[in-house]
Each structure stands twice: as C-alpha cells, then as structure tokens.
TORKOL-4160 file (C-alpha; in steps of 0.2 Angstrom, whole numbers, padded with zeros to 4 digits, m for minus):
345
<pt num="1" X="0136" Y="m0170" Z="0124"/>
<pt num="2" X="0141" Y="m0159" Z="0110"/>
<pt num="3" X="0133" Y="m0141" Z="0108"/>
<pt num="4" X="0118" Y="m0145" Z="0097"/>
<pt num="5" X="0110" Y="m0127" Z="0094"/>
<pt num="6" X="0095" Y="m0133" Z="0091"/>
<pt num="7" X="0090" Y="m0138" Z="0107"/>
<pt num="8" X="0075" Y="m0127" Z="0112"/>
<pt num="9" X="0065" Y="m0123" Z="0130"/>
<pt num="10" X="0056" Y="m0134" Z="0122"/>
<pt num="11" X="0068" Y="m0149" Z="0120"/>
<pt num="12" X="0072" Y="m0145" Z="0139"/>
<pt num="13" X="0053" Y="m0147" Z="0145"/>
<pt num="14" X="0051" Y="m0165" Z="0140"/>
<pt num="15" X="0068" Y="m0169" Z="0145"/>
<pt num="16" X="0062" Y="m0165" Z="0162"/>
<pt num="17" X="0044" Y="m0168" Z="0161"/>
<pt num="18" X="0039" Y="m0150" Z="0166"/>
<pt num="19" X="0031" Y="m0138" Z="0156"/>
<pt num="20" X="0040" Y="m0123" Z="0147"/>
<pt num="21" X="0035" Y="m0111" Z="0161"/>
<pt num="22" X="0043" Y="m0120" Z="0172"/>
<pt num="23" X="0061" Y="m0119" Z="0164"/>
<pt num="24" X="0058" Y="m0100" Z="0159"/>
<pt num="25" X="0055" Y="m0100" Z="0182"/>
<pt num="26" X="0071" Y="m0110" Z="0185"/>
<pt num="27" X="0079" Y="m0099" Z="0171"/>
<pt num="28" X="0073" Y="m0084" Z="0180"/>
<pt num="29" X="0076" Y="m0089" Z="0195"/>
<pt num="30" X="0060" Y="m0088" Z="0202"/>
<pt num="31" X="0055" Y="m0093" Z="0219"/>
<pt num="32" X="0039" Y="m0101" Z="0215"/>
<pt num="33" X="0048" Y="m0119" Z="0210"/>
<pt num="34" X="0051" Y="m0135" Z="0223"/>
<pt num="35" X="0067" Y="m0137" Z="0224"/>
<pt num="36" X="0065" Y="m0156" Z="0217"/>
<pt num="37" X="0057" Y="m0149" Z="0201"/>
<pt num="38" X="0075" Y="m0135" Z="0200"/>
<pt num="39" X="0085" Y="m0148" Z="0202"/>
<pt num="40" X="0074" Y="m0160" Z="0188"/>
<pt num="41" X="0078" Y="m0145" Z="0173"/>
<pt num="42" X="0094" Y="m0141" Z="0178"/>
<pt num="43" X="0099" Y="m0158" Z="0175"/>
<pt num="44" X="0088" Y="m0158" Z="0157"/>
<pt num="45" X="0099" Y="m0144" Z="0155"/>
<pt num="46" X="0115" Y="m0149" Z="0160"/>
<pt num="47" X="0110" Y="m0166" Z="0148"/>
<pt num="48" X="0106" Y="m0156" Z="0132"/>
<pt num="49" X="0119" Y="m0143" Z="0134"/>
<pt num="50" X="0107" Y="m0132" Z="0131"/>
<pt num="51" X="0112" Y="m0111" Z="0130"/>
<pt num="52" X="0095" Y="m0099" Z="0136"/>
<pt num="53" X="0091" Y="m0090" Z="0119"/>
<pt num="54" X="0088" Y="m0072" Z="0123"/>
<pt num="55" X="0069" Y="m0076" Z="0122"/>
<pt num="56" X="0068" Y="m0089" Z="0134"/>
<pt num="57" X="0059" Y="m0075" Z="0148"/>
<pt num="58" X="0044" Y="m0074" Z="0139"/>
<pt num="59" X="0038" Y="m0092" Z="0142"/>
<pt num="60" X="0038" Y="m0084" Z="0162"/>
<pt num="61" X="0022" Y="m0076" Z="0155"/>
<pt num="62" X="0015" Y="m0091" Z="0147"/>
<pt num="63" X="0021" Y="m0090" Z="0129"/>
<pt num="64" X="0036" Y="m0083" Z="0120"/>
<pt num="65" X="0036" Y="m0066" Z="0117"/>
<pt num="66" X="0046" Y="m0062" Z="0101"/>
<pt num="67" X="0039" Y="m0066" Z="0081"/>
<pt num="68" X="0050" Y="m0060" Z="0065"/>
<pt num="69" X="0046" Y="m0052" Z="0051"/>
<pt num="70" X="0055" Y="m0052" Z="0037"/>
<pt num="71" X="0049" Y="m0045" Z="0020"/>
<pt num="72" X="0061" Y="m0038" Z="0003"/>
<pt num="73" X="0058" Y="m0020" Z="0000"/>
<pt num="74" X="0055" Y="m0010" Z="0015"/>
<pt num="75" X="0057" Y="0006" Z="0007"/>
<pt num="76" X="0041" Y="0000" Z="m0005"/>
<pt num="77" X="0023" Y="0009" Z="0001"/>
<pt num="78" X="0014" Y="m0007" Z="m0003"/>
<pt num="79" X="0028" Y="m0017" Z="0008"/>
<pt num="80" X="0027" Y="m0005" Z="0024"/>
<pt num="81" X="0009" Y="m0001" Z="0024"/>
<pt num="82" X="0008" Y="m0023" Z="0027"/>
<pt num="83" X="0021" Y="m0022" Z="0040"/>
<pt num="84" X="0013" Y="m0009" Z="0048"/>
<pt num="85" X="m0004" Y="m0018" Z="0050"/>
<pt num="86" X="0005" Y="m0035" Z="0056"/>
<pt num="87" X="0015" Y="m0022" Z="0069"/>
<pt num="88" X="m0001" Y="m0017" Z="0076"/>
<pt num="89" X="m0009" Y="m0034" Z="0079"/>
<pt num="90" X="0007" Y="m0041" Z="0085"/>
<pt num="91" X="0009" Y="m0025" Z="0099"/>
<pt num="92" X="m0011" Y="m0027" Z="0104"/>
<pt num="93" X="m0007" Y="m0047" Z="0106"/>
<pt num="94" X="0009" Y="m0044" Z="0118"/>
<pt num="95" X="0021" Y="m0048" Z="0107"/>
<pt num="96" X="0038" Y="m0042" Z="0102"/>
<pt num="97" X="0043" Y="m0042" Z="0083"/>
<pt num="98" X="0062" Y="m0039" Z="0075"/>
<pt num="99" X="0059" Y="m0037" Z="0058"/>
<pt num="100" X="0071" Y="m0041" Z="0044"/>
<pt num="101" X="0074" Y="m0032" Z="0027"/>
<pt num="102" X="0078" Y="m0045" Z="0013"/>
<pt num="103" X="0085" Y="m0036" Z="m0002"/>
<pt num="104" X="0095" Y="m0049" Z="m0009"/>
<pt num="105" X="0097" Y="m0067" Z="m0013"/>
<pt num="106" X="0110" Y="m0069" Z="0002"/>
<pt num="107" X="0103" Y="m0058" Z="0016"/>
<pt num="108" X="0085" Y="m0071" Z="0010"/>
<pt num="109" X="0095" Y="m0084" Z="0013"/>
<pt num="110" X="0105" Y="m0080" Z="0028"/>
<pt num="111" X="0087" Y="m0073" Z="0038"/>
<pt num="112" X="0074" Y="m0088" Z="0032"/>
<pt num="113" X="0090" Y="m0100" Z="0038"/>
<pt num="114" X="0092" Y="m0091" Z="0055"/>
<pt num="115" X="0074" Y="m0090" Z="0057"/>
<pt num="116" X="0072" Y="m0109" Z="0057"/>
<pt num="117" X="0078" Y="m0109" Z="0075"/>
<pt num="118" X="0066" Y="m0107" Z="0089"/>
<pt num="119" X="0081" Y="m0096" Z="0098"/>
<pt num="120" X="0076" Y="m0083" Z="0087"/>
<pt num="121" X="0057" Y="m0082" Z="0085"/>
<pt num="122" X="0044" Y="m0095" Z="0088"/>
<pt num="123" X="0033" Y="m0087" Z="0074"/>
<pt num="124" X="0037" Y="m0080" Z="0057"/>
<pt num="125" X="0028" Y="m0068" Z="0045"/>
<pt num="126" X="0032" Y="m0068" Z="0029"/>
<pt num="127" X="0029" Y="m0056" Z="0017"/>
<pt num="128" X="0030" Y="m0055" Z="m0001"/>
<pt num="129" X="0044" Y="m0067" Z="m0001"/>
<pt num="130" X="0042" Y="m0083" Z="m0009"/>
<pt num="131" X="0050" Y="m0098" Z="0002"/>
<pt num="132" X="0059" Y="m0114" Z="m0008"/>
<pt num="133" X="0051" Y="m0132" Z="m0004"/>
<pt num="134" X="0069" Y="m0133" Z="0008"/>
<pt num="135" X="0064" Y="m0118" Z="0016"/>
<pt num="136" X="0048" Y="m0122" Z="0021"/>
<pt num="137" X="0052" Y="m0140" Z="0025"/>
<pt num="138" X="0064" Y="m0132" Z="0036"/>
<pt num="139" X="0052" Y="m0123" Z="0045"/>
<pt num="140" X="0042" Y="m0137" Z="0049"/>
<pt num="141" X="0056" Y="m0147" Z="0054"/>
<pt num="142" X="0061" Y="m0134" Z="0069"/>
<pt num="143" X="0043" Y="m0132" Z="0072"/>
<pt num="144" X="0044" Y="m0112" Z="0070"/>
<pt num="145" X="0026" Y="m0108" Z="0066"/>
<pt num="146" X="0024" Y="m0098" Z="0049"/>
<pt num="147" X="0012" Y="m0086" Z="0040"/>
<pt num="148" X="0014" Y="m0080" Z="0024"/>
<pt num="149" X="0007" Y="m0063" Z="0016"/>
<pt num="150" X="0007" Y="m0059" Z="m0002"/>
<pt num="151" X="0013" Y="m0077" Z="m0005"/>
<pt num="152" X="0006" Y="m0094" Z="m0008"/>
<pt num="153" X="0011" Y="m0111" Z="m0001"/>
<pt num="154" X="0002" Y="m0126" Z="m0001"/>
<pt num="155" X="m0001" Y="m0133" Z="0017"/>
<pt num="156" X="0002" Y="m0117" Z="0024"/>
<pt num="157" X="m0006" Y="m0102" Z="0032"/>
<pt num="158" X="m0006" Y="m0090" Z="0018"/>
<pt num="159" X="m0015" Y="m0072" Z="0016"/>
<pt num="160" X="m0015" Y="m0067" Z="m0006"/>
<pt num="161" X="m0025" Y="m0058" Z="m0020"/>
<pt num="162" X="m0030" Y="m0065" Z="m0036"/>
<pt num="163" X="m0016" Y="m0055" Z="m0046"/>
<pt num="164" X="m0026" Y="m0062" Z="m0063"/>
<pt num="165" X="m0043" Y="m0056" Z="m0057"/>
<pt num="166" X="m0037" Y="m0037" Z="m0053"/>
<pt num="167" X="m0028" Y="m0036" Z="m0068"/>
<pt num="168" X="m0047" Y="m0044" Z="m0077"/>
<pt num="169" X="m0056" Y="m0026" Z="m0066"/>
<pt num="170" X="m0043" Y="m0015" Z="m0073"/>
<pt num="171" X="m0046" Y="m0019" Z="m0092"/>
<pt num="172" X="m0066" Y="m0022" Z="m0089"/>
<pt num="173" X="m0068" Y="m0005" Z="m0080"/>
<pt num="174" X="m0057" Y="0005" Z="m0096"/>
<pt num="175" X="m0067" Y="m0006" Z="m0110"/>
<pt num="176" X="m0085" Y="0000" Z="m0100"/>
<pt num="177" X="m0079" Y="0017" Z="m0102"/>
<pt num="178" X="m0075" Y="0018" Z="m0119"/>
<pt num="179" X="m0056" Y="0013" Z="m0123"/>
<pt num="180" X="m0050" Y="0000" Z="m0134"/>
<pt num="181" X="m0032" Y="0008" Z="m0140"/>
<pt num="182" X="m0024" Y="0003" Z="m0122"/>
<pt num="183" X="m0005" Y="0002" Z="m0116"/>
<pt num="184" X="0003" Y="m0007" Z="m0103"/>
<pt num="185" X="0019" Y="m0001" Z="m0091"/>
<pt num="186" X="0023" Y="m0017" Z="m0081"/>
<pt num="187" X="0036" Y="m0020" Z="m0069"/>
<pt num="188" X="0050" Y="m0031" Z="m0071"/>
<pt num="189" X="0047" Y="m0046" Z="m0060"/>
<pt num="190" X="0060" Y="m0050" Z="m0049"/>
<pt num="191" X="0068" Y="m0067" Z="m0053"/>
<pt num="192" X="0076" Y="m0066" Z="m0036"/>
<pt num="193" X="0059" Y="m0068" Z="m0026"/>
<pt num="194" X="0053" Y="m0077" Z="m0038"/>
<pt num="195" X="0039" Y="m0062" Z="m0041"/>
<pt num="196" X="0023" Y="m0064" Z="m0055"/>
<pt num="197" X="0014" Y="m0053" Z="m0049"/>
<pt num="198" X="0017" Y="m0042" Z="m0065"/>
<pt num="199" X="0014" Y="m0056" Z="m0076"/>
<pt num="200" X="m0001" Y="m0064" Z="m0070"/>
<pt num="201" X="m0011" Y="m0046" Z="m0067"/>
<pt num="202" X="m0004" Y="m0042" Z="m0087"/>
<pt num="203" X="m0014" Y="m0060" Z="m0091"/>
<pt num="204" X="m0028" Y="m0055" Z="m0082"/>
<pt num="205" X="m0028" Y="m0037" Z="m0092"/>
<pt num="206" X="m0028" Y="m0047" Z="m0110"/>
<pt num="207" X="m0039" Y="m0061" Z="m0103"/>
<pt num="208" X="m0055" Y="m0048" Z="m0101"/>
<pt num="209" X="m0047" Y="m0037" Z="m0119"/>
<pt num="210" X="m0050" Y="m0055" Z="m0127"/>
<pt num="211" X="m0067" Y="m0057" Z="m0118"/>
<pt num="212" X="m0073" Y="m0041" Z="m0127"/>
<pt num="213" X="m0063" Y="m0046" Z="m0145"/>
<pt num="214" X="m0049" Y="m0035" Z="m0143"/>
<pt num="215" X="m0031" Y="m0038" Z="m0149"/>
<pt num="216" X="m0019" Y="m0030" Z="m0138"/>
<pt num="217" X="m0006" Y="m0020" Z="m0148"/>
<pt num="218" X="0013" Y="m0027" Z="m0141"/>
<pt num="219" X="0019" Y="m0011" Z="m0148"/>
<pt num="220" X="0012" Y="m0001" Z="m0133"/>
<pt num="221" X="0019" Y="m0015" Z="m0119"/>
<pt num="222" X="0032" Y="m0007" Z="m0109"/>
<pt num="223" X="0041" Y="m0018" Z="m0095"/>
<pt num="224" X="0054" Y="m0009" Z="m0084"/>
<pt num="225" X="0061" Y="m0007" Z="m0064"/>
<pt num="226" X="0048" Y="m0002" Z="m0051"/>
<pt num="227" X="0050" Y="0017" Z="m0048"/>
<pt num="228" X="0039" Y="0033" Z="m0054"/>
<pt num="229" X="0055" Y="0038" Z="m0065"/>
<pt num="230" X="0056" Y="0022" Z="m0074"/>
<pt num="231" X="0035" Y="0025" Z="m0077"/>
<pt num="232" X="0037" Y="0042" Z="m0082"/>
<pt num="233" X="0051" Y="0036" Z="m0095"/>
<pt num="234" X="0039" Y="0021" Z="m0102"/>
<pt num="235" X="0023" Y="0031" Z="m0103"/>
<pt num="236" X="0033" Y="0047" Z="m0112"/>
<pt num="237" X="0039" Y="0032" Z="m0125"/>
<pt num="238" X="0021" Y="0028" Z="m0129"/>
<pt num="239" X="0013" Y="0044" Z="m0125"/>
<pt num="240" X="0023" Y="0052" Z="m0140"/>
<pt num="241" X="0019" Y="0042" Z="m0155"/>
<pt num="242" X="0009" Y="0044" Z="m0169"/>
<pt num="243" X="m0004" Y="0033" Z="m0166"/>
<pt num="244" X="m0002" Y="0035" Z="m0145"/>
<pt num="245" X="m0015" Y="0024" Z="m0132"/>
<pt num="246" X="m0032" Y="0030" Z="m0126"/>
<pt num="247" X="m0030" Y="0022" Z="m0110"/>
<pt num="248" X="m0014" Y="0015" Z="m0098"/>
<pt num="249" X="m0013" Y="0001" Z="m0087"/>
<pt num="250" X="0001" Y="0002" Z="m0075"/>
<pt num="251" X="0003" Y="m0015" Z="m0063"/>
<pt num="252" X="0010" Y="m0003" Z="m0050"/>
<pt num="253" X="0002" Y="0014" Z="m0042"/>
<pt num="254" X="0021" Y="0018" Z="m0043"/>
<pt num="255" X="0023" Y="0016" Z="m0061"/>
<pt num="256" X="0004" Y="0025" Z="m0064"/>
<pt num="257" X="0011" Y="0039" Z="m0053"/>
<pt num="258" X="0023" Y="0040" Z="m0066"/>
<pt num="259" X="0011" Y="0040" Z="m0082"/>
<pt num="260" X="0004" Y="0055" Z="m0071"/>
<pt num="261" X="0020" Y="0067" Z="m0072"/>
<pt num="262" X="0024" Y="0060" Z="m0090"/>
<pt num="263" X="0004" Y="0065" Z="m0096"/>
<pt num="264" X="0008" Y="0084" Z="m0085"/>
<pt num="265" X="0027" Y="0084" Z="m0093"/>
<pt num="266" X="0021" Y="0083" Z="m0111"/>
<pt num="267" X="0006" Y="0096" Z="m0109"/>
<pt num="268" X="m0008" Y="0082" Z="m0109"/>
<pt num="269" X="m0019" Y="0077" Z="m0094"/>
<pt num="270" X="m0028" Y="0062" Z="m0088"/>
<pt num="271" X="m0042" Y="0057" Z="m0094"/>
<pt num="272" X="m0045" Y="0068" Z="m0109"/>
<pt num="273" X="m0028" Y="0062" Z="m0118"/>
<pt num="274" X="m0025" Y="0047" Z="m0109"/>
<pt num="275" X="m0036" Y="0038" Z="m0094"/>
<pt num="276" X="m0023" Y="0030" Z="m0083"/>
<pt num="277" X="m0027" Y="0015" Z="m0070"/>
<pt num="278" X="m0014" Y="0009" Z="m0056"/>
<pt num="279" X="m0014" Y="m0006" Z="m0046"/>
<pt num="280" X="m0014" Y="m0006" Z="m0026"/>
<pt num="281" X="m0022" Y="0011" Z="m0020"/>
<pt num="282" X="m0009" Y="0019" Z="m0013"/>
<pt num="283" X="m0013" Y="0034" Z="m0002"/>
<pt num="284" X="m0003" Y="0045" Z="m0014"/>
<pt num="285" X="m0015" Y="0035" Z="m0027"/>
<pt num="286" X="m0032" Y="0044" Z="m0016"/>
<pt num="287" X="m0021" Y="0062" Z="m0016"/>
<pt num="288" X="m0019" Y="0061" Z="m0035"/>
<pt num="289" X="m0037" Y="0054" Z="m0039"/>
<pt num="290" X="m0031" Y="0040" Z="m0048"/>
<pt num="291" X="m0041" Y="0025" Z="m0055"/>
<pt num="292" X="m0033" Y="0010" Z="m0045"/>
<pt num="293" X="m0037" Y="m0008" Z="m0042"/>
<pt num="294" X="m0038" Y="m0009" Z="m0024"/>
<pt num="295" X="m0032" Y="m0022" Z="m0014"/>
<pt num="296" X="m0031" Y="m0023" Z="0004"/>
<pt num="297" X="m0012" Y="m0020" Z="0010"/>
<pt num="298" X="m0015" Y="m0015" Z="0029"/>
<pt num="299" X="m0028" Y="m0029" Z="0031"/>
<pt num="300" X="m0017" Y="m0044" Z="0024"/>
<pt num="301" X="0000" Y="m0040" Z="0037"/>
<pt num="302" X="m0018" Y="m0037" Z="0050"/>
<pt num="303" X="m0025" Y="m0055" Z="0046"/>
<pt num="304" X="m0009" Y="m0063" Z="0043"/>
<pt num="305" X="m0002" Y="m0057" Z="0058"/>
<pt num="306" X="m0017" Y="m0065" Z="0070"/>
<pt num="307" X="m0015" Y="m0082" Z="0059"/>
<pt num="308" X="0002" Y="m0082" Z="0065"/>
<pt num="309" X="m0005" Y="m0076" Z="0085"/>
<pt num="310" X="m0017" Y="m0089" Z="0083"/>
<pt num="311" X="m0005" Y="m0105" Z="0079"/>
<pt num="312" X="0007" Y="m0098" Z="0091"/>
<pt num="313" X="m0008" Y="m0099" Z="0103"/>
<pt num="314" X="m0012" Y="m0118" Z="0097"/>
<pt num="315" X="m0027" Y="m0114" Z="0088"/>
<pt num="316" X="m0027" Y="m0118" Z="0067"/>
<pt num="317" X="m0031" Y="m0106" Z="0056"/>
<pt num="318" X="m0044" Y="m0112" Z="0042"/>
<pt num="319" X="m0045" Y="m0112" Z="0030"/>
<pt num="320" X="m0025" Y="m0112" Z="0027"/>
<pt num="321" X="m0024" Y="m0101" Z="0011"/>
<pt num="322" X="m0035" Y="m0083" Z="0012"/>
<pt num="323" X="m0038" Y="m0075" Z="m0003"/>
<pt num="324" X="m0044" Y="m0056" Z="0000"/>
<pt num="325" X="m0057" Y="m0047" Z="m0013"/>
<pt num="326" X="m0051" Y="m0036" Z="m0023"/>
<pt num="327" X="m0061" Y="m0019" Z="m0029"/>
<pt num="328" X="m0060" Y="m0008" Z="m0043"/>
<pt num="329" X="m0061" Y="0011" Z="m0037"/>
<pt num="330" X="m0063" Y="0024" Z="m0051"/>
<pt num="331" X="m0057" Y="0043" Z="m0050"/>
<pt num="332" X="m0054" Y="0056" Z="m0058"/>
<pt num="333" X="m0040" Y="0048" Z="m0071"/>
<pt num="334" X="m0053" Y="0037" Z="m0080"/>
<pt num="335" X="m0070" Y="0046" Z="m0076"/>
<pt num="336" X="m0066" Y="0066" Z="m0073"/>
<pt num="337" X="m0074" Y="0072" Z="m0056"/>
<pt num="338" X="m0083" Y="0057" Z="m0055"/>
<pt num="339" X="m0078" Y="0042" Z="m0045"/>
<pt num="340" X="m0084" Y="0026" Z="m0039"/>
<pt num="341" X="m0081" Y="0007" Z="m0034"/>
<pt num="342" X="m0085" Y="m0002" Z="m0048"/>
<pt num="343" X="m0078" Y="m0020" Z="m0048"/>
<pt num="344" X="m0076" Y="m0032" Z="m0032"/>
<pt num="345" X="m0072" Y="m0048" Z="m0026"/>
C-alpha cells in the first residue's frame, strides 16, 4: 500500500477494532496488551502503512496531548495578550501547544495546510486569522477540531466582538460629553487576512454621529499602518489645521497612543485641546489614562481555548458562535480626573 500521510491513530484503531489507547500501548510498548490484541494493531499497521506522528504518546494518557495555535502578528499586544489567555487554559487542561506566527499570505497557507493533519494537532485555535471556505472544509474533512477567536464562521466554534457596536460606544460617549467637531485615525485593514475590523467599528462611529444629526467631516478621516508612529503622524496632520477636531477616535489603542505623543508634541494635552478615545484597553491604555472601548482580549483566547478543550473532550460547545460584551471605560483623555464605565454590552 502506498504511504498515505493521512492515516491517523485514529484510521489504525478501526482498522483493528481497538480503541486509540490501545495503539498509543502497543506503540509504547507497554506491557498491559495480550499478545492477540499486539498482534491485531500491528497488522492495521502494517496494512495502512501508517508512520507514528510525534504525538501519538499522548493517546497513552487518554487523549492527545498537543493543540496549535497560530495567529498573524505575535508582536501586536491585542494578539499576545489572547494567546496568552488560551496558553493558560491549555496548560491547566494538560495539554501541550506549538504555536505558529503567520505573518504572510504563504507562511498562512503553509500552517492552516499542515495543520489539516491530525499528525500535527488534533485541535486548532485560530486567532484573528480569517480561514477560506477550502480551509475550513479542509478541516472538517481530516477531522481536526477548530476554534476560532477574533473570527467568524458559520457552523463553527467561534469567540468575536461586535466591531460595529464598539465603534457606536465610542461616538455616543464623545457626543454625551460635548463634542461634535470629531476626527478619525483608522488603520489599514489588511487585505491579506481579510481584516474589517477598521471598517466596521468606523461604520459603527458614523451610525451613532448620524443618530444624533451629525455629518462627519471626511476631511479629518485619516487611514494608515498600525503603529504609534504612523498615529502620531495622522493626529499631527489634523491636529494642526485651521479648523482642527474637538475630539479623536482612533480604531487602535496603538494608533490613540499615538494621538497622545502627537497632542504632548505640539504643546496641547488631552482633553482641554483634543479628547481622544482608543479601541481595546491595552494596559498601556490604563498607564496613560486613556478613554478606550474595552473588549475583552484575555478572556476570548481563555474561552476559545476551553471550546477547543471541550470538543477535543467530545462535548459541543453551544452555542457555536460567542459574542463577548463590550464596554466603554472613560479616563482622564475625555473626562479629566474623572473616569468611569459608561457603555456595555
């Protein structure tokens, strides 16, 4: 028979009508097997040509051991802070995780592909990574279990925020304290992941500006690369005109971050020139006492990694598709020394 890598622990159970347990023993070569029931799996083996993946061990202990991780960005708080949360859940629940860093189209496609084989993981999280339909019928075709954070897909266990609702909290909160003169600095969406986030909270920012009756200026939209520098660079461009904003919206803390050192830069301070409100609540976000719209990183790699525990455990998740609340926390860059949640949910 040819070498088919896709045969699994799995494929070699049935073949021999034992559990996988009791391949992982004769794998081992552990004493507690009859001799009838060795000789049964070595010949499913010998039949599928199957290789031992370097995670077969684990099934000794009644369930594989390794899960994956792979998310874009590693170097990007919002990413670490929800690997960090999954890590934790996934070293509580006794299980090992190789995590992948996908920063470009190919290293995306050479990890999702690998990924599809049970050699590698039995279990996947997926964070802020958008999979194709191939990809994900992939998945469910090698029976790799997946979870997804930061990302929505139909059918399948999914943790996300309402990125149109955040952006609503962010304009609502300026509007009830006072401002209707109000920029944007946006990041680019990455047409790579196939990122809106940008977008959609932008949409939600003008839906609740139209709400009140007020006309946003496109004049004071800036759109650029996700980093503090190019925040700095688009806040200084509105910050210096003749008719400047009362009040910016950034669709990153990391872009806000930047408004801060721009306002500093130029002599003016938040809020008395400019009130300035971010999006993900950073810790730097707490340091700086900036206005933010909070959404829960560490908690959505904490709950997408036990949906992912859970279906590798055979239990299903419900419903499939989370969405976590989102709040409105003001500080000191929209109300002085006064701060409070405002918004929710």
């Amino acid at each position: 028979m040819a070498v088919n890598q896709r045969v699994n622990i799995f494929d070699v159970a049935n073949q021999a009508g034992v559990a996988p347990s009791t391949v992982s023993r004769v794998l081992n070569g552990s004493s507690k097997v009859s001799d009838s029931t060795r000789a049964r799996v070595q010949l499913a083996i010998e039949l599928l040509d199957f290789r031992p993946s370097r995670i077969a061990s684990g099934l000794s202990k009644g369930r594989v051991a390794n899960v994956a991780i792979i998310a874009p960005y590693l170097t990007r708080p919002s990413v670490v802070a929800r690997v960090d949360g999954a890590l934790e859940v996934f070293d509580k629940r006794g299980y090992q995780t190789v995590l992948y860093s996908a920063g470009t189209p190919a290293q995306a496609s050479e990890y999702v592909e690998r990924l599809m084989d049970r050699h590698e993981s039995l279990g996947v999280l997926v964070i802020s990574l958008p999979l194709t339909e191939p990809q994900l019928l992939g998945f469910r075709k090698s029976g790799v279990e997946l979870s997804l954070v930061d990302s929505y897909a139909s059918g399948v266990v999914n943790v996300h925020i309402d990125n149109v609702r955040g952006g609503w909290l962010a304009a609502d909160h300026l509007i009830k304290v006072g401002h209707r003169r109000i920029g944007i600095v946006g990041d680019i969406d990455n047409n790579f992941h196939k990122f809106r986030s940008s977008q959609e909270r932008i949409y939600g920012f003008t839906k609740r500006l139209l709400e009140e009756g007020i006309s946003l200026d496109s004049s004071l939209i800036r759109i650029g690369k996700h980093s503090p520098i190019e925040g700095r660079r688009m806040a200084e461009e509105l910050l210096v005109r003749k008719a400047p904003p009362t009040a910016l919206f950034a669709t990153s803390d990391t872009h806000a971050i930047g408004i801060l050192a721009a306002l500093e830069g130029l002599g003016l301070s938040a809020p008395d020139d400019c009130a300035v409100v971010g999006f993900d609540d950073l810790e730097v976000a707490r340091l700086l006492d900036l206005s933010t719209v909070r959404q829960p990183l560490v908690t959505s790699g904490t709950v997408g990694a036990e949906r992912l525990c859970d279906l590798l455990e055979g239990k299903s998740p419900e419903p499939k598709g989370l969405k976590l609340d989102l709040e409105l926390v003001a500080r000191a860059s929209t109300m002085g020394k006064v701060g409070v949640v405002l918004g929710s949910k």
